[in-house]
N, C-alpha and C positions, 0 to 999 in steps of 0.2 A: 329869840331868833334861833331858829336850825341851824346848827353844821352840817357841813356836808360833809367833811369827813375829820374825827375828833383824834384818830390814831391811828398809827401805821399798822396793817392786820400782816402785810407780809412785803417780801420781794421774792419776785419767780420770773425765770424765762420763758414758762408756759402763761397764757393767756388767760386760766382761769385760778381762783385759789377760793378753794370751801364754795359757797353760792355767790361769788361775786366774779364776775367775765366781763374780759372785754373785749367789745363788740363795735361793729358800724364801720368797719375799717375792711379794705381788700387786702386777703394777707399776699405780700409780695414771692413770685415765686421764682425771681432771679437763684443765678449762682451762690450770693453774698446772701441773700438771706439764708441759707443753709448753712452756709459757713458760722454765720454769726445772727444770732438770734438778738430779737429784742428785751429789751428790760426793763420789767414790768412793776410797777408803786401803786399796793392796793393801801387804800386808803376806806375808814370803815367809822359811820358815824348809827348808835343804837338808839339814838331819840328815833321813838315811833311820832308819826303823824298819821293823820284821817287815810290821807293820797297812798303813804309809805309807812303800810305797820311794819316791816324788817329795818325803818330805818333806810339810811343814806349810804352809797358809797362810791369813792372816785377810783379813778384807775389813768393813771400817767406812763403812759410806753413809752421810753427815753428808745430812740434811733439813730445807730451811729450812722454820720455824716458828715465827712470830713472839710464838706464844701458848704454847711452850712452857716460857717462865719464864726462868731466868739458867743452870740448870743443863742444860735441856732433860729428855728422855725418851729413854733405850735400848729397844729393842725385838727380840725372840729370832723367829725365822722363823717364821711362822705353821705350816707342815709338819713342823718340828724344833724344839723347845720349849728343848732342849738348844745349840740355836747350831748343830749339823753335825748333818750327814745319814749324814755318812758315816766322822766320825772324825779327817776328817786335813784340812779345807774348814770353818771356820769365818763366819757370816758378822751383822753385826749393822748396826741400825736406826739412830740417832741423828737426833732431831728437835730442832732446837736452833735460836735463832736468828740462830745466828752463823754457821751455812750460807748464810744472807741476803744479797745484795746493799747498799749501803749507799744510800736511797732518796735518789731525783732528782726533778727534774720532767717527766719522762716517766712516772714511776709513778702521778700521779694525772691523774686529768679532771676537766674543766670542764662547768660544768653550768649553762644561762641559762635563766633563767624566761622566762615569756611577761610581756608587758607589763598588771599591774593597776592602776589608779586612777594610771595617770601615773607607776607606778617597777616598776621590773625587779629581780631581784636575781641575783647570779652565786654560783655554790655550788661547791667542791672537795671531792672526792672518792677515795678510792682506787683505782686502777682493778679489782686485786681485796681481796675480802674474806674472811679477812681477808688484810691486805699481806703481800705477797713482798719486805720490805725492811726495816731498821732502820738506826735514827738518821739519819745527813742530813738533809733539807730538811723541814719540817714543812708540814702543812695549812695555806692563806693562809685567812683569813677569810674568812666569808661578805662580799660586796660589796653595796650597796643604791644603783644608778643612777637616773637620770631617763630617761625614756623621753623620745625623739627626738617630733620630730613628724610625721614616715613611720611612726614604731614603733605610736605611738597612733590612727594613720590606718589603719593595717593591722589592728591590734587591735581598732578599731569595727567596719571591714568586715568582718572575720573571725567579729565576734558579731552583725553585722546578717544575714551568712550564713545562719550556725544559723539563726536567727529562722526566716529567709525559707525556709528547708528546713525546719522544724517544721511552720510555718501553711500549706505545699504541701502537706506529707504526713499534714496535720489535711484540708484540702481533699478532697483523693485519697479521702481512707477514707470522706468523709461522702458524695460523691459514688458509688462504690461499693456506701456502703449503699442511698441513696437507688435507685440503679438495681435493685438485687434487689428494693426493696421495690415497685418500680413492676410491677417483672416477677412477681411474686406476685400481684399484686392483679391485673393483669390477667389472669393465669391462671383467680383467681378466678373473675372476670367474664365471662370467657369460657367455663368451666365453666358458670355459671349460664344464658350465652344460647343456647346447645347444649340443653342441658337442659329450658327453655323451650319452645325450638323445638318439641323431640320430643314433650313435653307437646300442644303445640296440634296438633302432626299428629296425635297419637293421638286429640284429640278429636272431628279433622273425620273423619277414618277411620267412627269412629262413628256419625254425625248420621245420619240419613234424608237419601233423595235428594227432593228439592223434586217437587212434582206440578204437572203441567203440563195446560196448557187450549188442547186444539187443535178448529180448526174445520174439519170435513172440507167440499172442495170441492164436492161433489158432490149437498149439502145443497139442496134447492129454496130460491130466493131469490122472495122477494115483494118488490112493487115498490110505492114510494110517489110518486103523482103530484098534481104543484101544477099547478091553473090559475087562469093571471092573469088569466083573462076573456077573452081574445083565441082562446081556444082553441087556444094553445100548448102541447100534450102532451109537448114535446119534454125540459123538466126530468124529469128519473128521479131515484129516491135507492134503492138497493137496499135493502132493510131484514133483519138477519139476523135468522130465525125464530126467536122467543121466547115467552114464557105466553100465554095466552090474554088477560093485561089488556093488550096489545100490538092496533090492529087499525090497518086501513088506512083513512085518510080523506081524502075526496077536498075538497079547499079551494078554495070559488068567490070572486071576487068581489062582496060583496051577501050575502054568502051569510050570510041570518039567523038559519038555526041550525046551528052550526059543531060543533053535537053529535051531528048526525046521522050515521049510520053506513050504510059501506054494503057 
């Protein structure tokens, strides 16, 4: 009977050691497998057979996983259902959490609130989820402080901040409105006194032109003359030629009947 594998050839965190790899498996490319690496049991049997002149060998990847129970989980290579691909290369999964590290205080973070109503509280946390570690040091309590009086001085200004950036950018928008609306309406407005405008030009376009009353020069002037008695003829008043209830009268002094015509 073949072994398959007669003796330990190595342990490594890399995936290959001398010509023996293991394979068939998607390597995971989370956060935590960089953190922490798998670990790897090559396992190496030199009976040659007809199938396997190098011989036999296995390969067991222990995987920390802290959700995997007390016994853990085995797992067959996703490409070969069977363990080998090829017969004489075996290679298998183990999720366990005893691949684990044993957990410190480096493995989790701290976590500070902001300062409400005068108390702060401090919070621990794992740094992944779930953890990459078992047993050792445990989660410390949540903590519940008093805020400082910089802390609470900070904390006011911090919320008098918001405020004062809210009620600017309540400003801003109302002001904004208000200028489109200004700039509408007077579009409006403007539309209307354009419109107006054309209105009364198209009116006056229309109207008749005004008639006029001109007096040609060239009209015989008759003349009205006053005398003051003295026989002063020298006042004239030109008089422009009208109906016939129009005549010329000459104006004495004494003169007792001032309806006479002549």
């Amino acid at each position: 009977m073949t072994s398959l594998g007669d003796y330990l050839a190595g342990i490594s965190n890399e995936d290959h050691l001398k010509n023996i790899t293991f394979e068939g498996f998607e390597k995971a490319k989370d956060a935590k497998s960089k953190v922490l690496k798998d670990i790897h049991y090559f396992f190496k049997s030199d009976s040659a057979t007809r199938s396997c002149p190098d011989g036999r060998s296995v390969v067991i990847a222990l995987q920390c996983d802290s959700t995997a129970g007390s016994t853990g989980i085995i797992e067959l290579p996703t490409k070969c259902s069977s363990g080998t691909c090829d017969g004489c290369n075996f290679n298998f999964l183990w999720r366990t959490k005893y691949a684990c590290p044993i957990c410190q205080k480096k493995d989790y973070t701290v976590i500070n609130s902001k300062c409400q109503n005068g108390t702060k509280s401090i919070h621990y946390v794992w740094a992944y989820e779930p953890k990459i570690c078992r047993n050792g040091v445990s989660l410390p309590p949540t903590q519940y402080l008093k805020c400082t009086i910089l802390e609470k001085t900070i904390g006011a200004a911090v919320q008098d901040f918001k405020i004062i950036i809210i009620l600017v950018a309540a400003v801003a928008v109302i002001l904004i409105l208000s200028l489109v609306g200004l700039y509408l309406r007077n579009r409006k407005l403007s539309y209307r006194y354009v419109k107006l405008q054309q209105n009364l030009n198209a009116k006056e376009s229309e109207m008749p032109a005004p008639e006029t009353c001109v007096i040609e020069e060239d009209d015989d002037e008759e003349e009205v003359i006053f005398n003051n008695g003295k026989g002063n003829k020298n006042n004239k008043f030109k008089d422009i030629p009208a109906d016939d209830a129009f005549n010329t009268v000459l104006l004495e002094k004494g003169m007792k009947n001032p309806n006479k015509r002549i």
